[in-house]
C-alpha positions as CSV (number, residue, x, y, z in Angstrom):
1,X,18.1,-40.6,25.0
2,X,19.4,-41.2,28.4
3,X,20.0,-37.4,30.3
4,X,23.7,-36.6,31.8
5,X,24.0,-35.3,34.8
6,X,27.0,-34.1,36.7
7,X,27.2,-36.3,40.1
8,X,30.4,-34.8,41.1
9,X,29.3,-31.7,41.7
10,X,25.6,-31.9,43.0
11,X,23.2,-28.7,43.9
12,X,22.2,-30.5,47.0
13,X,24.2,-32.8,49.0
14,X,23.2,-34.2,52.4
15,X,25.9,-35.8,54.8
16,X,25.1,-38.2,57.4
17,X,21.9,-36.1,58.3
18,X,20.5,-37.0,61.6
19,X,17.3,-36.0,63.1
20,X,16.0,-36.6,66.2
21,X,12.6,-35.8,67.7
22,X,12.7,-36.2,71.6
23,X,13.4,-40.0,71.7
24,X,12.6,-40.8,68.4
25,X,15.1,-40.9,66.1
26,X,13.0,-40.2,62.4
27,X,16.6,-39.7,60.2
28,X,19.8,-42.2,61.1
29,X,22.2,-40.7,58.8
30,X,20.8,-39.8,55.6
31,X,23.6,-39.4,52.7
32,X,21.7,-38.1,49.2
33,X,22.8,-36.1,46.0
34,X,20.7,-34.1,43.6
35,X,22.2,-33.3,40.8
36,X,21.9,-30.0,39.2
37,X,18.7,-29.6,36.7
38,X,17.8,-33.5,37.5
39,X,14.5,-34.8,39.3
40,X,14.8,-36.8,42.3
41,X,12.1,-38.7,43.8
42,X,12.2,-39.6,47.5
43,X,10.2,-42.8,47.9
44,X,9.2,-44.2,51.9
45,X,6.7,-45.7,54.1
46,X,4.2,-42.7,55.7
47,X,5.6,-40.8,59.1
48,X,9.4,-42.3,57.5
49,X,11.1,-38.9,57.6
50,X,10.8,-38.0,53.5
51,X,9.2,-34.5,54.8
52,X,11.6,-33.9,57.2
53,X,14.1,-34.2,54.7
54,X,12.6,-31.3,52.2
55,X,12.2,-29.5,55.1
56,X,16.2,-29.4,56.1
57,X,16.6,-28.5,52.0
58,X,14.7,-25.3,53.0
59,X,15.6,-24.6,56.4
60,X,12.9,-25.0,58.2
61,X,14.1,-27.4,60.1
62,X,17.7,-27.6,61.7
63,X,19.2,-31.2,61.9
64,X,20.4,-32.9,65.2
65,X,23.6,-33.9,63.3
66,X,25.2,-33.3,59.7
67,X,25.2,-31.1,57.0
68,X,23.0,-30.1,54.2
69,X,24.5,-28.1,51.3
70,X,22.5,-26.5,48.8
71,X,24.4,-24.7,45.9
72,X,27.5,-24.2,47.8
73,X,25.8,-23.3,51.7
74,X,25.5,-25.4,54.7
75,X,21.9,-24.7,55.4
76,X,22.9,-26.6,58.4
77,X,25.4,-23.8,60.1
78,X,24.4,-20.5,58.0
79,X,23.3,-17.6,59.4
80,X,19.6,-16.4,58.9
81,X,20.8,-13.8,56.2
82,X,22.6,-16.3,54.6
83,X,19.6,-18.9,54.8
84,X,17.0,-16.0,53.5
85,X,19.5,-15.7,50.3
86,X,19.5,-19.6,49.8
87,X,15.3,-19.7,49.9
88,X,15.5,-17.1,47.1
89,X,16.2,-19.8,45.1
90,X,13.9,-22.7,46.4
91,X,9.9,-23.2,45.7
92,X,8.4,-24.9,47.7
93,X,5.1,-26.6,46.5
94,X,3.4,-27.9,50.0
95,X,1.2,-30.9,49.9
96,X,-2.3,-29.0,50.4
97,X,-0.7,-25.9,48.7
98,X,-0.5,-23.8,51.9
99,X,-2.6,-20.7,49.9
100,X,-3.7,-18.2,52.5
101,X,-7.4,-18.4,52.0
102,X,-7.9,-14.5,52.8
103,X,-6.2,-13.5,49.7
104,X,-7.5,-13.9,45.9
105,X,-4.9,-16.3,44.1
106,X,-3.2,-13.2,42.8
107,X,-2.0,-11.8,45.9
108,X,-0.5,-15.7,46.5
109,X,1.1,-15.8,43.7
110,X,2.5,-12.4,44.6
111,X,3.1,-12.7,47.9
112,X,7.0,-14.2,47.4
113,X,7.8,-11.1,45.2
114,X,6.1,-8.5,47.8
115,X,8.0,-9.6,50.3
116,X,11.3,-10.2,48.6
117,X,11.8,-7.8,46.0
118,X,10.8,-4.2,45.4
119,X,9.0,-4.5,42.0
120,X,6.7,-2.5,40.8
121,X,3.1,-3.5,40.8
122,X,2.3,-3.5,36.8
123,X,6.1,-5.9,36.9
124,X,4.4,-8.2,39.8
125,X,1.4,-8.2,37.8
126,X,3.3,-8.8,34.4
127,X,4.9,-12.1,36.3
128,X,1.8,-13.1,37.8
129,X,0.0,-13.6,35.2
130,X,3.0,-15.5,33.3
131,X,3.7,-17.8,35.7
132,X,-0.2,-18.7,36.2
133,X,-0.6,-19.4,32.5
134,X,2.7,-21.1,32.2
135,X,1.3,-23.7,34.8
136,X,-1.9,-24.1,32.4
137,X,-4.3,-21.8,34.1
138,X,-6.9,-18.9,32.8
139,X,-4.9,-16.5,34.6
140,X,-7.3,-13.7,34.1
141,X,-10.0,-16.1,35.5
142,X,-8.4,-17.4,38.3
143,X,-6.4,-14.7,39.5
144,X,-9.1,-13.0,40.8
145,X,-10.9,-16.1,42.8
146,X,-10.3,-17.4,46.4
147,X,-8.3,-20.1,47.4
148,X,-11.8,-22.3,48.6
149,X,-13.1,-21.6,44.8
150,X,-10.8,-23.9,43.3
151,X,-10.8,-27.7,42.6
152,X,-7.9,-29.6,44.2
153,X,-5.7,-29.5,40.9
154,X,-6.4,-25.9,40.1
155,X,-5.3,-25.4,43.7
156,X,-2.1,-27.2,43.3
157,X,-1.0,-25.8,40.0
158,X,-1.8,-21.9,41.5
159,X,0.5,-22.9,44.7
160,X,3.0,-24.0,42.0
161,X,2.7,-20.8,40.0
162,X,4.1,-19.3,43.4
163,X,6.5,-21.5,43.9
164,X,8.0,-20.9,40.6
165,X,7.7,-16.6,41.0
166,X,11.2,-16.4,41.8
167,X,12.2,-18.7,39.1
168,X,14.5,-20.2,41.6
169,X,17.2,-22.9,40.7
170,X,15.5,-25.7,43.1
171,X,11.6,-26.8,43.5
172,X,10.8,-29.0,46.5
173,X,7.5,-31.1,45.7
174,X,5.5,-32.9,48.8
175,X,3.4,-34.7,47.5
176,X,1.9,-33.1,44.3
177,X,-0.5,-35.5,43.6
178,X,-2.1,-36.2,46.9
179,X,-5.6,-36.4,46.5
180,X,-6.1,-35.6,43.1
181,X,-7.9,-38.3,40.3
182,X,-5.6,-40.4,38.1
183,X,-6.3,-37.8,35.1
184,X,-5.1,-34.5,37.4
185,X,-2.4,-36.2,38.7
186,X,-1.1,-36.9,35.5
187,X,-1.4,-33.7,34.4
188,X,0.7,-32.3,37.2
189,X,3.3,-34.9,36.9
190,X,3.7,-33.4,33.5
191,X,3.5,-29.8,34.4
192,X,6.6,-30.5,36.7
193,X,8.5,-32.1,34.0
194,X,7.4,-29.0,31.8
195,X,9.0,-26.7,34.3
196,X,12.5,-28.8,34.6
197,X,12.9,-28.5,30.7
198,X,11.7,-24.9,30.3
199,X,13.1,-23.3,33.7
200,X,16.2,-26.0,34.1
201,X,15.2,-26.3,37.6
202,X,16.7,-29.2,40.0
203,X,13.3,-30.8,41.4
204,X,12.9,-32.9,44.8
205,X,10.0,-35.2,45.0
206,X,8.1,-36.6,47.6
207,X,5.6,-39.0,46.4
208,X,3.7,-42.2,47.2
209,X,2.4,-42.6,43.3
210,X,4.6,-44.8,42.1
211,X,3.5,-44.2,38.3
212,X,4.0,-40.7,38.0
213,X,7.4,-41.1,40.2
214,X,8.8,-43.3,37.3
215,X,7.1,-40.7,34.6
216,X,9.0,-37.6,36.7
217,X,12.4,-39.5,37.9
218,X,15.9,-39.0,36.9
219,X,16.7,-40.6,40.2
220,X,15.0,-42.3,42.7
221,X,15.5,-42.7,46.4
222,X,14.5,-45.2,48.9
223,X,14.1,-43.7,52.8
224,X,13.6,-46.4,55.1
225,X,14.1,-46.7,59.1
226,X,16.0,-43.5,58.5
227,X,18.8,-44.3,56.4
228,X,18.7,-44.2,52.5
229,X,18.8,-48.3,51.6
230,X,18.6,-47.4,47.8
231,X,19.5,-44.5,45.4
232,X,19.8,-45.1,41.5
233,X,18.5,-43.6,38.3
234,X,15.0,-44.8,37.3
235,X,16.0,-47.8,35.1
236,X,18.2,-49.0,37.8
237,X,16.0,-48.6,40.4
238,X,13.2,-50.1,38.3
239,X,15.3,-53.3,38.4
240,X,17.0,-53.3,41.4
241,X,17.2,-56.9,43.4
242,X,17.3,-55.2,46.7
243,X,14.2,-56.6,48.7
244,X,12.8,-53.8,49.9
245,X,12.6,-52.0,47.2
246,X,11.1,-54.9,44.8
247,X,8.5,-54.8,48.0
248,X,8.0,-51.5,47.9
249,X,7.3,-51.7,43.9
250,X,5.4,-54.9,44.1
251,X,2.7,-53.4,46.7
252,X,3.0,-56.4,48.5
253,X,2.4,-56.9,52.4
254,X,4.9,-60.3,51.7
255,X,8.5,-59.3,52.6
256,X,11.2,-58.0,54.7
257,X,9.1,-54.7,55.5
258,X,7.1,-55.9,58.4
259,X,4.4,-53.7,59.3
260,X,2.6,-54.3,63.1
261,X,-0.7,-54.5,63.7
């Protein structure tokens, strides 16, 4: 059965965002909705601005032009208290899981609550060790190991156990399944649609694995030259006639994508 979203009133919109770096323009004006408890998959050529996109969700970046609203804020014109309020409710699962190698995986996991909130250490602990078994590790195993101990997926699934601390309304994905066998990335593709259906969180993709985007998609979108040429839910998009995106899903160097040499 088909999921209903409500596109009228999206957690994330983002109006004729513009980004420039020195003379090179990476976003043109990028126009996207992500409707509340709904996956979204941004789909691109590499170095086409889908990173910089996540990263204006969160605030790490500041656009040249437009606006970027995320459950009723403009990260774009906030103020920095109003911007640490909004990342209270955002994970952010990096693409090589950004752990800091000096700490064990528990004091990762932790480090969100530490610095944001003044639990107690047997509540940190008690969430810890939740949110590393909800993402299908041996908590008591791996929360004691380093970072450089752990195999690619296990490393991926402990960054997303502290992206998911919080239990914040919004996960931001980049690239989940970068580097990881066809088995592993499977697994994590269904971990994230786990988390959607047991935390009701609105999830932001980016990917190159086209498999597991159509596995995680409610909606997919297609960045290219810095504008969004295609945005429809997965059955749509599957279909679509547009050129580029029946390039894009054909793996094929014949089209109206011309890459130089």
């Amino acid at each position: 059965m088909k999921k209903e979203f409500d596109l009228e009133n999206p957690l994330i919109e983002i109006k004729h965002l513009q980004k420039v770096f020195g003379t090179k323009e990476v976003l043109k004006s990028v126009d996207l909705i992500f409707p509340q408890g709904s996956t979204t998959v941004i789909l691109g050529l590499s170095g086409g601005g889908k990173s910089t996109i996540i990263k204006h969700i969160v605030g790490l970046m500041k656009p040249t032009s437009g606006d970027i609203w995320v459950d009723g804020v403009n990260v774009a014109t906030c103020s920095e208290q109003e911007l640490r309020a909004v990342r209270k409710n955002i994970g952010f699962l990096f693409q090589d899981g950004a752990m800091f190698d000096s700490m064990n995986i528990f004091d990762n996991v932790a480090f969100p609550l530490r610095e944001h909130f003044d639990y107690s250490e047997a509540e940190i602990e008690q969430r810890v060790m939740k949110m590393l078994s909800m993402t299908g590790l041996d908590a008591e195993r791996v929360s004691k190991l380093f970072p450089n101990e752990l195999s690619g997926g296990m490393r991926k699934r402990a960054g997303l156990a502290r992206a998911i601390i919080m239990e914040p309304k919004i996960i931001l994905y980049d690239e989940p399944t970068s580097g990881l066998d066809p088995i592993t990335s499977d697994l994590i593709t269904q971990l994230i649609l786990d988390l959607q259906e047991k935390l009701g969180v609105t999830s932001v993709l980016i990917t190159h694995d086209m498999k597991e985007s159509f596995k995680a998609a409610d909606y997919l979108a297609f960045l290219f030259e810095g504008e969004i040429i295609e945005w429809a839910d997965n059955e749509a998009f599957k279909n679509t006639s547009n050129p580029y995106v029946r390039q894009l899903l054909n793996g094929s160097g014949e089209g109206p994508i011309q890459f130089s040499d």
